[in-house]
Kinemage of the C-alpha trace (Angstrom):
@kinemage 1
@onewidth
@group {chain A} dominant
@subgroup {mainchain}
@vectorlist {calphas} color= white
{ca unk a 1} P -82.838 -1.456 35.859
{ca unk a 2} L -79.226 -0.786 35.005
{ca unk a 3} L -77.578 1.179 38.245
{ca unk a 4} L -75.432 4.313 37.085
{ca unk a 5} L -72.335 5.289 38.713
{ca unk a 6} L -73.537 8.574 41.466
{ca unk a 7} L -71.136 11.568 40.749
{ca unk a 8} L -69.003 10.478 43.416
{ca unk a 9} L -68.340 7.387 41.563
{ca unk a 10} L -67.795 9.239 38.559
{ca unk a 11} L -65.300 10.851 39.813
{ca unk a 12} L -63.629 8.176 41.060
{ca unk a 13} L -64.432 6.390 37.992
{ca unk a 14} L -61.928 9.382 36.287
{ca unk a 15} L -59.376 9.244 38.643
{ca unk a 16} L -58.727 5.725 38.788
{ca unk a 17} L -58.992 5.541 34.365
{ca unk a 18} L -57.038 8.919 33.881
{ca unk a 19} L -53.955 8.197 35.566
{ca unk a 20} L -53.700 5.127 32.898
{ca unk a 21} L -53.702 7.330 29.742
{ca unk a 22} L -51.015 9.341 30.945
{ca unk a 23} L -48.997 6.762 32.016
{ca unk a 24} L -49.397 4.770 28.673
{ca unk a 25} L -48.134 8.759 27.054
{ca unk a 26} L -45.627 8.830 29.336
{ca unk a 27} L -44.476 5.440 28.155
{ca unk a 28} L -44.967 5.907 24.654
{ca unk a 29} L -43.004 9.376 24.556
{ca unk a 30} L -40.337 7.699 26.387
{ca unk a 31} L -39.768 5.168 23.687
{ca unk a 32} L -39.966 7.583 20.819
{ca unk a 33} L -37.545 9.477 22.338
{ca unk a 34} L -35.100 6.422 22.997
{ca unk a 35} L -35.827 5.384 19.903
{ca unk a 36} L -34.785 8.757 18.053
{ca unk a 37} L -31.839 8.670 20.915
{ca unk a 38} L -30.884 5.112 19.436
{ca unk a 39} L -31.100 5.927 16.213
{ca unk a 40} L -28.731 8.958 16.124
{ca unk a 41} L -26.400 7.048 18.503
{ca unk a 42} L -26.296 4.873 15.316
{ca unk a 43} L -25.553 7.457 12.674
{ca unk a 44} L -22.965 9.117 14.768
{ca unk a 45} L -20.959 5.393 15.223
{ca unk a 46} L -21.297 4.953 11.994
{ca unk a 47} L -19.726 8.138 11.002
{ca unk a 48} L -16.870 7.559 13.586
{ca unk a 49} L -16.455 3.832 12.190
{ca unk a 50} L -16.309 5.232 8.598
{ca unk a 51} L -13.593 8.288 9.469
{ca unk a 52} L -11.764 5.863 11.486
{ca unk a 53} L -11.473 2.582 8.975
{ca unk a 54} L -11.366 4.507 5.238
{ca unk a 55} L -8.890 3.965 2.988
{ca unk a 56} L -6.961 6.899 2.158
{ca unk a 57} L -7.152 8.583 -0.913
{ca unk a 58} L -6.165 6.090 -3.731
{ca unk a 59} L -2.769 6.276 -5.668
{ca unk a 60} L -2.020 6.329 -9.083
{ca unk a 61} L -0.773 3.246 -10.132
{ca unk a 62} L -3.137 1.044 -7.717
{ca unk a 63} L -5.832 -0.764 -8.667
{ca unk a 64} L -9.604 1.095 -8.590
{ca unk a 65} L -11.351 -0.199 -5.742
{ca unk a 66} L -14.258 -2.281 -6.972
{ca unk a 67} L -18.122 -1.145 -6.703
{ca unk a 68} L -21.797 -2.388 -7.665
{ca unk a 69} L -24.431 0.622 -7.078
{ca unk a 70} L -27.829 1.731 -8.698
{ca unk a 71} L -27.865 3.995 -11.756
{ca unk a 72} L -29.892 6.735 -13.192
{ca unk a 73} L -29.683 4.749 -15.979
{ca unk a 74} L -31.128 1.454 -14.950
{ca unk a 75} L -30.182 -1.577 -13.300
{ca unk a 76} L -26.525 -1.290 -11.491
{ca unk a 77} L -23.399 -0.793 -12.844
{ca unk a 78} L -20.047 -2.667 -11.533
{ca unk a 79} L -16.641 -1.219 -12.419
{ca unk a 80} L -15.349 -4.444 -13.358
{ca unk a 81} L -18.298 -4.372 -16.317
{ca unk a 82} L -16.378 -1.276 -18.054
{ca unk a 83} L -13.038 -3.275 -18.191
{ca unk a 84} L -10.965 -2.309 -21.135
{ca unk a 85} L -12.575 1.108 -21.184
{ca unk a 86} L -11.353 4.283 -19.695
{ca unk a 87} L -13.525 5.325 -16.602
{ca unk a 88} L -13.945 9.035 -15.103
{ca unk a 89} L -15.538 8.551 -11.845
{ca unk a 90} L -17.078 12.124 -10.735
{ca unk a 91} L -17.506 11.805 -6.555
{ca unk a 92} L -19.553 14.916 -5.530
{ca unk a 93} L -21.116 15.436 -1.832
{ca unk a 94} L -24.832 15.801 -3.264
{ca unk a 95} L -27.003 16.389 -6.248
{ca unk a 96} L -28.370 19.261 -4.128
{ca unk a 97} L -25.721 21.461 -3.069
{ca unk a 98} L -24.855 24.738 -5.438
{ca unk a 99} L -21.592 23.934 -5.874
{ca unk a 100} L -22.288 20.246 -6.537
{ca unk a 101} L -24.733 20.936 -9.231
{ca unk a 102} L -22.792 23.259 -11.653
{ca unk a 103} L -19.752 20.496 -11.338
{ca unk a 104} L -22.229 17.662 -12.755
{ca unk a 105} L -23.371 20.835 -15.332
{ca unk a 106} L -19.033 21.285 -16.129
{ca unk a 107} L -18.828 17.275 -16.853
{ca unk a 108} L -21.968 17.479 -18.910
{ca unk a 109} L -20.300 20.031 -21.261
{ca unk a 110} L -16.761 18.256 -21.686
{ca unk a 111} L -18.906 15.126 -21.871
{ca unk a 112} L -18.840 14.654 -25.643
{ca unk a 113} L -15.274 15.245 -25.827
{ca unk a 114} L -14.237 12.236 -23.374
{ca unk a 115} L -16.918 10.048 -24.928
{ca unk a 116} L -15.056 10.826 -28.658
{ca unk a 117} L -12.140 9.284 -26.883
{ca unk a 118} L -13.802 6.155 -25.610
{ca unk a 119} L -14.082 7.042 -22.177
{ca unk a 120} L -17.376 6.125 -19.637
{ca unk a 121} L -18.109 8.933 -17.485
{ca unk a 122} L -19.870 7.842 -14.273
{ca unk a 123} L -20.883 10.461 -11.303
{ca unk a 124} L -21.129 9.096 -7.743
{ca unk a 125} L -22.884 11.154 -5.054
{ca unk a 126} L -24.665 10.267 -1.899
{ca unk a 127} L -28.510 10.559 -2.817
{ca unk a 128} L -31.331 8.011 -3.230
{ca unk a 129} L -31.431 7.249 -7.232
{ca unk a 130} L -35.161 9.078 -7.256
{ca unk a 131} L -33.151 12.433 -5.833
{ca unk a 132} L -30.572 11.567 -8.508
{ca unk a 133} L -33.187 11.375 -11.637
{ca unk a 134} L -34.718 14.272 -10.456
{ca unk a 135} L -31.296 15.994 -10.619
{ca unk a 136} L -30.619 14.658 -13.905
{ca unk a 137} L -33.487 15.971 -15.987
{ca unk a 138} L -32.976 19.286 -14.306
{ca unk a 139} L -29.623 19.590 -15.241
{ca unk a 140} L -29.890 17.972 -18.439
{ca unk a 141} L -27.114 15.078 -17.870
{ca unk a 142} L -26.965 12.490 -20.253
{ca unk a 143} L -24.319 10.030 -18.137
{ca unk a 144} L -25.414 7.676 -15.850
{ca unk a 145} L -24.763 8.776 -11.744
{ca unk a 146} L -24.529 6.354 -9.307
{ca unk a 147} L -26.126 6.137 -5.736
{ca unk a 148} L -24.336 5.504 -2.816
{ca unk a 149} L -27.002 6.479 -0.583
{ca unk a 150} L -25.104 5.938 2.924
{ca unk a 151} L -26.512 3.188 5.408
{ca unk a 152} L -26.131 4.305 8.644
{ca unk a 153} L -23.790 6.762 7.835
{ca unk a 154} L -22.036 4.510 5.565
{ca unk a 155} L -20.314 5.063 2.398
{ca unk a 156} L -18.410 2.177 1.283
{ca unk a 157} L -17.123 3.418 -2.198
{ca unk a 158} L -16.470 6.403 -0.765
{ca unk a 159} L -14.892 5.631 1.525
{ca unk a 160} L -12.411 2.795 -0.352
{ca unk a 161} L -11.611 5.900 -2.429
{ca unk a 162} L -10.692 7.885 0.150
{ca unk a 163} L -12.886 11.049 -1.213
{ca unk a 164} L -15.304 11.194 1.367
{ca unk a 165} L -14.088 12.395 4.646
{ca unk a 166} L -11.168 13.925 3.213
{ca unk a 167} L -8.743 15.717 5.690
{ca unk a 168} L -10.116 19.228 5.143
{ca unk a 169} L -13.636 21.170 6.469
{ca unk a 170} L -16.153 20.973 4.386
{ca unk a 171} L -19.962 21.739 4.699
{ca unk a 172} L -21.175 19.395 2.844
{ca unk a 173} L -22.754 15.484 4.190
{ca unk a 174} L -19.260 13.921 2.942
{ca unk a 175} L -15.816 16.159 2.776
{ca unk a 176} L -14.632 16.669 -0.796
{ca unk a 177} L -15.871 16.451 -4.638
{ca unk a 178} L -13.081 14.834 -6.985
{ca unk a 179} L -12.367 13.034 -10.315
{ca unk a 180} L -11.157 9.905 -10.376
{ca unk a 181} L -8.837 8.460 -13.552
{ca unk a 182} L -8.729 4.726 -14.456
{ca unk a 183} L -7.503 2.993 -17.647
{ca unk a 184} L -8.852 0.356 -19.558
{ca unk a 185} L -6.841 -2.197 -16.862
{ca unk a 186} L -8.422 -1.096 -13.727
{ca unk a 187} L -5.614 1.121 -12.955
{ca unk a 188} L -5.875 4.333 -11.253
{ca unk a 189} L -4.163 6.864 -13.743
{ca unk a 190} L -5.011 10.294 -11.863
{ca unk a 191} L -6.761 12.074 -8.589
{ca unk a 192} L -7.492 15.298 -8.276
{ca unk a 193} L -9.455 16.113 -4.776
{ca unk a 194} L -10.854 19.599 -4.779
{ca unk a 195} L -13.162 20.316 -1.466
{ca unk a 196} L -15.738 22.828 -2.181
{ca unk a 197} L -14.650 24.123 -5.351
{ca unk a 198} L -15.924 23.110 -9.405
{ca unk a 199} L -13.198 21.912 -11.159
{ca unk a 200} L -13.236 23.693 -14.702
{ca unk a 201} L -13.262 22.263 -18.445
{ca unk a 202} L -9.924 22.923 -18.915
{ca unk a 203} L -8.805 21.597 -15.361
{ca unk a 204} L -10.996 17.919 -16.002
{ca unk a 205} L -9.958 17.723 -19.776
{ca unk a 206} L -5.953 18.328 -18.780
{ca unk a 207} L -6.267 15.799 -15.937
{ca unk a 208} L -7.937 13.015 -18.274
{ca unk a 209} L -5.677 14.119 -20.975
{ca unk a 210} L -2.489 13.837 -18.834
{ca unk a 211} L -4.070 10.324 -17.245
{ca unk a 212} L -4.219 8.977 -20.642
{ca unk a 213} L -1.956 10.313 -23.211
{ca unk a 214} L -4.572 11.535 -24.820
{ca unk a 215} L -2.739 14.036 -27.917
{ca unk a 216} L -4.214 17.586 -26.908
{ca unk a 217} L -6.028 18.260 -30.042
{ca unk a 218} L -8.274 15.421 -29.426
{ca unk a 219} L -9.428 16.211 -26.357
């Protein structure tokens, strides 16, 4: 016949087993919690490495810094494909923020009058493209916005641009919203960096205007 442990043996039985599983939590709750420590260690170096090795804010007159990123639209779009077209480039933080939101709503409305002049209209923010779709059909956009969601606290075009992590507070994941002018060379024609505040019709449609020689009555 099989011979069963006595209660004594139980008991040992327990304390010899039990000691195990809470070890192996122990150990398992440790590396979770170096792994979370890791893993912000990571974002916040990446954050200093950005701050630290940006470009500043581009210059009229320089070339526009290059970029390849997913669209709303499909597939990705490269800068260098809209050569010999005008290009607004829209930076803002995030497709979620208030402010954010009613500046992609303020493009939207001057939309058709910088598409009667010939010019593509791009948005950039930091979201995942799924974030940005959603975004889109709430807000009714009909131009394509690009993702630069960040990589470790990474964002390259950004960055190049010198938009994100602009020299003033802001409470958003990256430091300022802004337009961005370039011609139909790659040239950068105009800048305007506004942190935390919507740029109006009249305030995009006189910088594009101005960036271009556009005659005022077409605009």
């Amino acid at each position: 016949m099989p011979s069963f442990p006595s209660e004594g043996g139980y008991k040992e039985l327990v304390e010899t087993t039990l000691p195990l599983a809470d070890r192996d939590r122990r150990r398992l709750g440790m590396l979770l919690s170096a792994s979370s420590v890791m893993l912000l260690v990571l974002v916040l170096v990446g954050m200093v490495v950005e701050r630290s090795a940006h470009e500043p804010l581009v210059r009229v007159g320089q070339p526009a810094p290059d970029f390849t990123l997913p669209s709303t639209s499909g597939g990705r779009v490269s800068l260098v494909q809209a050569r010999h077209r005008p290009v607004v480039l829209v930076f803002v933080p995030s497709v979620r923020c208030d402010v954010c939101r009613e500046q992609l709503r303020v493009v939207q409305a001057v939309l058709p009058r910088l598409q009667g002049r010939g010019v593509l209209v791009f948005a950039i923010s930091t979201d995942t493209p799924a974030s940005q779709r959603a975004a889109a059909m709430e807000l009714g956009l009909t131009y394509p916005l690009l993702s630069e969601a960040p990589t470790v606290g990474r964002h390259p075009v950004g960055s190049a641009y010198g938009v994100y992590h602009y020299p003033e507070e802001h409470s958003g994941p990256v430091d300022a919203n802004g337009i961005v002018v370039i011609d139909g060379a790659g040239i950068v024609q105009a800048v305007r960096v506004q942190p935390g505040r919507i740029m109006t019709e009249d305030e995009i449609l006189a910088t594009v205007q101005a960036a271009l020689d556009l005659p005022r009555g077409d605009t």
